[in-house]
N, C-alpha and C positions, 0 to 999 in steps of 0.2 A: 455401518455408515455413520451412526450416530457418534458413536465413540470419536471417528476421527474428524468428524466435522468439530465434535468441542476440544480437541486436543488441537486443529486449526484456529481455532479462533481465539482459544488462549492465546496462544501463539503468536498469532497476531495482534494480540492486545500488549504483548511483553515487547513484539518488534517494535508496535508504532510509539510506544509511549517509554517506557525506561531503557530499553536499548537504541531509543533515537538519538538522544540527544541533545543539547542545545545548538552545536554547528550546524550538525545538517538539519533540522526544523528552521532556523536563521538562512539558510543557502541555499537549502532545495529548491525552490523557486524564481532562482535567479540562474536557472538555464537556456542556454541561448541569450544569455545577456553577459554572465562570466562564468569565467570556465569552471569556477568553485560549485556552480550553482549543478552542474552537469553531474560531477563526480561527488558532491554530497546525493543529489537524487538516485544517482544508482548506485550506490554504497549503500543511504536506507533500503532501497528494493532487494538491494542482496540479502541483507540482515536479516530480511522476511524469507527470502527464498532456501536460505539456510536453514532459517528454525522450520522453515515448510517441509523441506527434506528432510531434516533431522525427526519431526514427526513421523512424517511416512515409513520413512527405515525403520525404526522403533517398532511400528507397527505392522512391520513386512510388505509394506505396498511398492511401488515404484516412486523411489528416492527422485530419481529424474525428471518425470511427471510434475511430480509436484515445486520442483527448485524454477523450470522453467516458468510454469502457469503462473504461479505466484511471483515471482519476479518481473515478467511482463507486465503482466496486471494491473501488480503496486506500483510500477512506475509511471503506465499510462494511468492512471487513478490520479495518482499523485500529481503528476504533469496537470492536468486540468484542473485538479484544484486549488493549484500554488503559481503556479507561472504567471509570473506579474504582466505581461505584457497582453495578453486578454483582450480583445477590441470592449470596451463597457458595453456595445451594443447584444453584445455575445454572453454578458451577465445571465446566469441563475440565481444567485445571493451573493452576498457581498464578499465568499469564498475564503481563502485560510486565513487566521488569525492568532496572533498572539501578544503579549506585553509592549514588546519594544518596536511592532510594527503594525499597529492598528490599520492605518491604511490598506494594508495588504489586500491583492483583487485575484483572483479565479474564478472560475467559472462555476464552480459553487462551494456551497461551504461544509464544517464537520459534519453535516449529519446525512447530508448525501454523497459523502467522503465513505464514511464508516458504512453504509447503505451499501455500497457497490462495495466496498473491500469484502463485506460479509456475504456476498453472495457466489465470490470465489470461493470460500472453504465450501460453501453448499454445492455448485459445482463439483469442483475438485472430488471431494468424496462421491459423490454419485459416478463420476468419472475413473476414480479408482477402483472402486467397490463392485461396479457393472450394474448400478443401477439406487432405486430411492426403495429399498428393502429396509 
């Protein structure tokens, strides 16, 4: 279980940050306001869900399993913490941020982002593995 929980979470660390990108980190969050914003958020969700199954396969588990779990996930993750339209009453922190859009509002920010993203591979591997052995 161990092995695949840090072979997920690399993983995750390679989707969310150098195979993002600058579009979709810039559009992800403008879902339901335009339609870039829809198809960069599940374009990044896929990119995870790919390298999630490409782990598991590697490692002989259920490729499947894991492209679903992970793709749902990162996208509702993601949703909550980028989507600008957010009531402010509904604030956690002041939610996703980067250079050219300071402003930016979610429902919380990186570190409660990265908090629930990493608690999927803990999951997930317990889930695939049949248990926290």
């Amino acid at each position: 279980m161990i092995e695949l929980f840090l072979l997920l979470a690399a993983g995750h660390y390679l989707a969310d940050f150098p195979l993002q990108g600058d579009a979709i980190a810039r559009n992800k969050g403008k879902v339901f306001v335009e339609s870039v914003g829809f198809h960069a958020l599940t374009a990044h969700a896929a990119i995870h869900a790919l390298v999630a199954a490409g782990v598991a396969m590697v490692l002989g588990y259920d490729w499947l399993w894991a492209f679903l779990v992970v793709g749902a996930t990162h996208w509702l993750i993601d949703f909550g913490k980028s989507w600008e339209r957010w009531p402010d009453s509904w604030r956690i922190t002041d939610g996703a941020r980067w250079p050219g859009n300071p402003d930016a509002r979610g429902l919380y920010g990186i570190n409660v982002d990265q908090a629930l993203h990493m608690a999927v591979p803990v999951g997930l591997a317990a889930l695939l593995t049949g248990g926290l052995t």
